[in-house]
N, C-alpha and C positions, 0 to 999 in steps of 0.2 A: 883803230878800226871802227866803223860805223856801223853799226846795223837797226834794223829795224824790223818790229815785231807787233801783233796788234790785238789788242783787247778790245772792251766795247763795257759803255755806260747807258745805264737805265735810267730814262726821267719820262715820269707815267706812266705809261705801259710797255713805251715803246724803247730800243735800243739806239744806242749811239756808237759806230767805230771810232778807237782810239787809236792812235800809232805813234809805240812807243819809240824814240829813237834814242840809243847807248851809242854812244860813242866816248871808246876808252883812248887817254894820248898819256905822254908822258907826266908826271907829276904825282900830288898825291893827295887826294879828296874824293868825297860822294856827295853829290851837286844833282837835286833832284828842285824841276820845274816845271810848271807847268799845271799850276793852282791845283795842286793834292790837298789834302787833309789830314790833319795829324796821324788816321791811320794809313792813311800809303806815304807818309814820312816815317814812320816807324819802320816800315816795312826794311828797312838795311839790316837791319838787328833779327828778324827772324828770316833772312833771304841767308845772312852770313850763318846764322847757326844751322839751319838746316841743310846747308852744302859743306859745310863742315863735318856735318857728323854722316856724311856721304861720300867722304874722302873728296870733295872737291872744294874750292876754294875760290874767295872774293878774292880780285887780281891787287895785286897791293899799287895800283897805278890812278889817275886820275881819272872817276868816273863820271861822268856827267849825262844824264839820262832827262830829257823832254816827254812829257805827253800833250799831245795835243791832237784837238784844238788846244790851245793854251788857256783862251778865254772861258773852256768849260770845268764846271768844279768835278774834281775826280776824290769819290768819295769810298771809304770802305775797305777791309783788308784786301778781296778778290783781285787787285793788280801784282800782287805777290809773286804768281808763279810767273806770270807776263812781266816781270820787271828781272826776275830770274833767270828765265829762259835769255832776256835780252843780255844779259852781262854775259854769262856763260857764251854765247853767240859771238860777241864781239869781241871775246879774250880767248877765241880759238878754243874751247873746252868742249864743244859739242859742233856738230857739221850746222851751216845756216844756209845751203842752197836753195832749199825750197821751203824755210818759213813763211815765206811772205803769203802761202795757201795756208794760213790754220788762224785762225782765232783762239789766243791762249786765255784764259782764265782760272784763278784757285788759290785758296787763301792756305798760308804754308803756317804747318807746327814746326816747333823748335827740330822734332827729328826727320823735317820731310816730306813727314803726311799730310794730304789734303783735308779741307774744312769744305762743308759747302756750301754754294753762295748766292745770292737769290738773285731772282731775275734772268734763270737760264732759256725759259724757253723765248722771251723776246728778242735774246742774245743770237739765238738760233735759228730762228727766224728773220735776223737782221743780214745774221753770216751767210744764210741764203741767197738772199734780196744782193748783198754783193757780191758775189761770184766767188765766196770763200771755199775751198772743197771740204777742208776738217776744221774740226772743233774740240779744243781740247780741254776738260774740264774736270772738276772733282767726282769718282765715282755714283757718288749718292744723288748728284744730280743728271745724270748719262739720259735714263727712262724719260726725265722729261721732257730734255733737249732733242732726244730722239726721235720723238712725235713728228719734228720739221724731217719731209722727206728731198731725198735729194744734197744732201749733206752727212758727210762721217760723221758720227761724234764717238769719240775716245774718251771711255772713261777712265779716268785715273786716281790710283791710291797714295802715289808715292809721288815725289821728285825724279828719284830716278827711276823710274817705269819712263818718264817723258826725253829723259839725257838719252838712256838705250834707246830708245826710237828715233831719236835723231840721230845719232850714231850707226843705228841700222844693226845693233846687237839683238835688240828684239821690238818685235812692231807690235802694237798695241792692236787689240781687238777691236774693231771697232762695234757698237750698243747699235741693235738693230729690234724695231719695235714694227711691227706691221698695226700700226694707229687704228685703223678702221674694223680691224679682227679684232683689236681688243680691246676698242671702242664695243662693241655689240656685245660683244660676249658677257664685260661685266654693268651691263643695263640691267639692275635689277631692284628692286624693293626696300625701301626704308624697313628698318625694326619695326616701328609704330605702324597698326594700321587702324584703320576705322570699325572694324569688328569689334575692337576693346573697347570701345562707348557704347554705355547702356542708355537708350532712352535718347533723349536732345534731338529728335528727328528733324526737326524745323531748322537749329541749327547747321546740320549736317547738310542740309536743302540749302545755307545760304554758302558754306562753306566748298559746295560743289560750283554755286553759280558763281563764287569768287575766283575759285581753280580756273573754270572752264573760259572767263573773259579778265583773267588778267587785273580782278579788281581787289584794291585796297577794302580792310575790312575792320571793324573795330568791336570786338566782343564786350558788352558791359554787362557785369553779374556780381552778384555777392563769392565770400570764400566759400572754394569747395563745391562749385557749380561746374568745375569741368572746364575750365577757359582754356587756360595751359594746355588738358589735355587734348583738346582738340585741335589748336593751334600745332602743335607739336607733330598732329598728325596731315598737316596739311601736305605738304610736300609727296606724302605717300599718294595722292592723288592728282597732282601736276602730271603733263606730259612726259615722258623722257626724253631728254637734254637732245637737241639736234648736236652732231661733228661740230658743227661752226659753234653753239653755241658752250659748248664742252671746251673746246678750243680757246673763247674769248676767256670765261671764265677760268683756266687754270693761267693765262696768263697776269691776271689782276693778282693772285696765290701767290703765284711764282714771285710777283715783284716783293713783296710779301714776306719771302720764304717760308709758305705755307706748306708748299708741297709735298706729300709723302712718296715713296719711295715707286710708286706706281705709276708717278708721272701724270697722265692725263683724268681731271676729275669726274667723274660718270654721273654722282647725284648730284641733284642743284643745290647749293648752299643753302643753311636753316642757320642764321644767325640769332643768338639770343643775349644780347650786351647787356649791364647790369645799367639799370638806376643810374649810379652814381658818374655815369661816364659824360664825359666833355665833349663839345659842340667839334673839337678838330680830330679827337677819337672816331667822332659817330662820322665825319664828313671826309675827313684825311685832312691832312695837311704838316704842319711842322716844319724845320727850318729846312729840311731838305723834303719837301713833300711826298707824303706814305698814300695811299687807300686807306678810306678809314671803312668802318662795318658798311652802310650802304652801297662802298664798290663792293665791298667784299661778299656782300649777298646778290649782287647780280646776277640775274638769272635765276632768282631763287626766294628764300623768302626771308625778310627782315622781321623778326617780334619782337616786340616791348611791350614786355610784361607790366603793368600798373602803369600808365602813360600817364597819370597826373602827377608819377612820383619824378618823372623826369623832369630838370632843370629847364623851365620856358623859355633860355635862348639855344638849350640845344634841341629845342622842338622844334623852335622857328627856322635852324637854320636849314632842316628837312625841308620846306616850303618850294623851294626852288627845283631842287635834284625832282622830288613827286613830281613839276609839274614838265619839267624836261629832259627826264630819266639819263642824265650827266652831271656832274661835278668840275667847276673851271675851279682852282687854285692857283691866286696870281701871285708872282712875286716879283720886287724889285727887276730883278735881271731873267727871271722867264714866266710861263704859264704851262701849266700841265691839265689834261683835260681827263678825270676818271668816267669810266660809261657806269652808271647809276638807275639801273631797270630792272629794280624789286616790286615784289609786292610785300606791301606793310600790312604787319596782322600787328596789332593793339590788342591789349585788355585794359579793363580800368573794375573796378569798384564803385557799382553808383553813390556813394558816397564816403567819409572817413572812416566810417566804423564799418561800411561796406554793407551793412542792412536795410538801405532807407526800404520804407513803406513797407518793411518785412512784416508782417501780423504775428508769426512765431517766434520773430524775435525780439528778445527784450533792449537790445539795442539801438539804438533809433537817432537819426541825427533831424534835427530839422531842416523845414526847406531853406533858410538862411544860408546854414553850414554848407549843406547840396551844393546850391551854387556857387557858392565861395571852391567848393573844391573845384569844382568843374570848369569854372572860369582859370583852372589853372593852364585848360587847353583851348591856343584861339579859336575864333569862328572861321579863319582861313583854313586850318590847318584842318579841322574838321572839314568843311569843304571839299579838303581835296581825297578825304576817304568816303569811297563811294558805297560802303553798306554799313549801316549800324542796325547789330543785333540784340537784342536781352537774352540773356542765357538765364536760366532759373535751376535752382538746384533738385536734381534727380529723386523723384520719392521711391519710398526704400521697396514696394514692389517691383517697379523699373531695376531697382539694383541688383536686386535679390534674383530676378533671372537667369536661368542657365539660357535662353538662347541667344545667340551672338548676332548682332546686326550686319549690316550690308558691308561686303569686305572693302578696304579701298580698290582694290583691281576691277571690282566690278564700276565704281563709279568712276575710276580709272579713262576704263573704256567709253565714259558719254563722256567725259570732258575731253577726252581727245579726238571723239569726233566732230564735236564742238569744232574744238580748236582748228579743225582742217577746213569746217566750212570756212572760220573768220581768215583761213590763210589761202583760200579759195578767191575770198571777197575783195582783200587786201593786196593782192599776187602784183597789183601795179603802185603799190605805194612803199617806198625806201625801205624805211623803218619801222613801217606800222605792222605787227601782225596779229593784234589781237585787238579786242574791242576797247580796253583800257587803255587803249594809246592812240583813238579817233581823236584827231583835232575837229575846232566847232566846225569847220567846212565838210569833214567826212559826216560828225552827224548828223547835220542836214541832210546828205547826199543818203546816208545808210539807215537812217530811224523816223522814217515817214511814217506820220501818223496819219490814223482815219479821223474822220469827226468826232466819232464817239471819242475816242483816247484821246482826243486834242480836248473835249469838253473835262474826262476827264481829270487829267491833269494841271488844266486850267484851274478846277474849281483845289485841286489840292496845293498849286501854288500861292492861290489866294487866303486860304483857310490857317495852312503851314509857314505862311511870309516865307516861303523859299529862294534863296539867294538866285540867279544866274547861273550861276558854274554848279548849286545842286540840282535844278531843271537841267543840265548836259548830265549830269551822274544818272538819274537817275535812265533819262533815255539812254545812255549806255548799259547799265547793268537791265533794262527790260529788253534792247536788242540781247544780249546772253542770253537772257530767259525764253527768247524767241525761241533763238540758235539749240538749246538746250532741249525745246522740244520741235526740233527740226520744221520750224514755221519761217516760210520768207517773209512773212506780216508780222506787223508787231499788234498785237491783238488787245483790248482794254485789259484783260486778265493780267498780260506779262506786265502792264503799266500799274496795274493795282498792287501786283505782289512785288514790283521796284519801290511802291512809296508806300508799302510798307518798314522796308529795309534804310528811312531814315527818322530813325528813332529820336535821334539827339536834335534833330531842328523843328520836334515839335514842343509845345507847353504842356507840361507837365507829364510828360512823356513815361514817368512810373506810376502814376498818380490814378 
């Protein structure tokens, strides 16, 4: 008997329907095709134990089971329960009228139980898109796949929870999530907020006009100046995540198997990867291509902490995704595209021992060493962060304070109004919605200068030998500074207090 039953594969973000076809004839073998991989080859051995120990039984007859397309790799336990349900199907052991509505997936224990397995909400969103009505999957993934409306999804604990439902002994629940109720409900507040910074005000000024236009930002300070912790506090003053954009983001997780048990992600990602991580870690890739941390902070925020201790080709290979907030990974036989639209907070140490030009401290590098360290990040890569700040370490009056600074909610609220002008300005361009993502034609179009701020900045591009693409930064982060103080003009001030904000393309810039 033939039957057919159907899964679905993940490469990128996005899903792929599989349709598994079992057909059992006379004879005596298990004959599985269809470019799997040693884990869905393995998969007879925990298919037969787990319907075993469920009183039910692999047919002792000739099995032979295809996935296809043929031509795509099918990687991963998750075909387990879909290669299950298929046997069971075609050896008459469970009804098979109307499988051909569910999309099965679930990776099986020896006794049964499900495992869960990543990539469910693209799965779920695929089974939509094809006119699938159910969806049948491991428990612990149900919440997330749920978010897709217009589709069942059953969650499942057991093997046989899914035999009884096809048999019609007992029908599965189906996980029902009202997304957009509890989407708002749980928008709330990072731990970290900006009240716990004593003193740093200037920073906190640059850390708001970062928020509020979407710009890359690079903190340079001695230890113990506060970098981290303000970095850390960024996210508490971002916008709260739009549906959509809540939505793209738990799907990059999901591929991942990041997701916790709540399904839909509410805060924007705050990734913090260590030093010592590798250029396919920080970018994604591997033989079957992952997300690496830049997908995985989309929509959110990437740190790296001491930016000169990172290895120089896994800084280069950031150079691209910053300037087209995407990641292509090619391979032989396909291409997967991750979306890569963070913003990058940095720290660095202006120098090794982290003290240069310190006067109280006895540590002192020279300016030789300085630049040796610094040249350990290119001048591109720099370029493409559009504010550098000095952070200088808190004197112990400032510390010693009992009263608490501006909370983030309050600065909260200007960066989000910000935000709605630049989304006001932008409402006819694709992808653009915030000033950190104007190509040079929109600057032109959106950061007209008067004479005075064209002289000005003339004479600082002359003085500072400033690149090209840092004359577009710095008129991007001065249109924010506009925006910030709700001016349609970009005024000499917002241009003086942008070229302040590039510290590292002047000489002798601590000096």
């Amino acid at each position: 008997m033939l039957v057919k039953v159907y899964g679905s594969a993940v490469f990128g973000i996005e899903a792929t329907t599989i349709t598994v076809e079992v057909n059992i004839d006379k004879g005596i073998g298990y004959h599985l095709v269809g470019l799997p991989d040693n884990a869905v080859r393995e998969s007879s051995y925990r298919i037969s134990a787990a319907l075993n120990n469920n009183n039910y039984k692999l047919p002792g007859k000739k099995i032979i089971i295809n996935m296809a397309p043929a031509d795509i790799r099918k990687e991963g336990a998750s075909y387990d329960l879909t290669l299950a349900v298929g046997i069971l199907a075609a050896s008459a052991q469970i009804k098979s009228e109307a499988i051909h509505e569910y999309i099965i997936m679930g990776e099986l224990s020896l006794d049964g139980s499900l495992q869960p397995i990543r990539g469910a909400l693209p799965i779920a969103i695929k089974a939509r898109e094809e006119g699938y009505k159910y969806l049948i999957l491991p428990k612990e993934n149900a919440k997330e796949a749920a978010i897709v409306d217009d589709l069942e999804v059953l969650g499942v604990e057991n093997i046989l929870e899914v035999i009884n439902h096809f048999n019609e002994d007992k029908k599965i629940e189906p996980t029902i999530v009202d997304t957009r109720a509890e989407f708002y409900k749980n928008i709330d507040f990072p731990e970290f907020d900006f009240s716990d910074v004593k003193g740093q005000e200037s920073i906190k000024r640059c850390m708001e006009i970062a928020a509020a236009g979407g710009h890359n930002i690079i903190l340079i300070g001695p230890p113990g100046s506060g970098k981290t912790m303000l970095a850390k506090r960024l996210p508490s003053i971002l916008p709260p995540m739009t549906l959509h954009e809540a939505l793209e983001t738990t799907k990059i997780h999901s591929v991942v198997g990041k997701i916790k048990k709540e399904g839909l992600l509410y805060q924007r990602p705050f990734r913090s990867p260590h030093h010592t991580i590798s250029n396919v870690a920080l970018v994604g890739g591997g033989q079957y291509p992952r997300p690496g941390e830049i997908s995985l902070s989309h929509n959110g925020v990437l740190f790296l902490d001491e930016l000169p201790e990172f290895k120089r080709d896994v800084l280069e290979v950031m150079r691209q995704p910053l300037e087209d907030r995407e990641v292509t990974i090619s391979r032989a036989k396909f291409t997967v595209t991750y979306p890569s639209s963070f913003m990058l907070v940095a720290s660095m140490n202006p120098s090794p021992s982290g003290f240069f030009n310190d006067p109280s401290s006895p540590m002192t590098s020279s300016p030789q060493e300085m630049q040796r360290y610094l040249s350990k990040i290119s001048g591109p890569l720099l370029d493409r962060i559009d504010i550098h700040i000095e952070v200088t370490p808190v004197p112990f009056a400032k510390l010693s304070e009992e009263r608490k600074g501006e909370s983030s909610v309050d600065i909260r609220k200007r960066v989000t109004e910000s935000r709605e002008i630049q989304s006001e300005r932008f409402k006819d361009f694709e992808n653009v919605h915030y000033n950190a993502q104007m190509s040079v034609k929109q600057i032109r179009e959106f950061c007209k200068l008067s004479p005075e701020s064209l002289t000005l900045l003339k004479t600082a591009m002359e003085k500072l030998n400033l690149s090209a693409r840092a004359y577009d930064r710095i008129l991007k982060v001065s249109r924010t500074i506009a925006d910030l103080a709700n001016s349609k003009d970009i005024s000499p001030d917002h241009i003086a207090e942008a070229i302040q904000y590039r510290s590292l393309d002047r000489d002798g810039w601590l000096g």
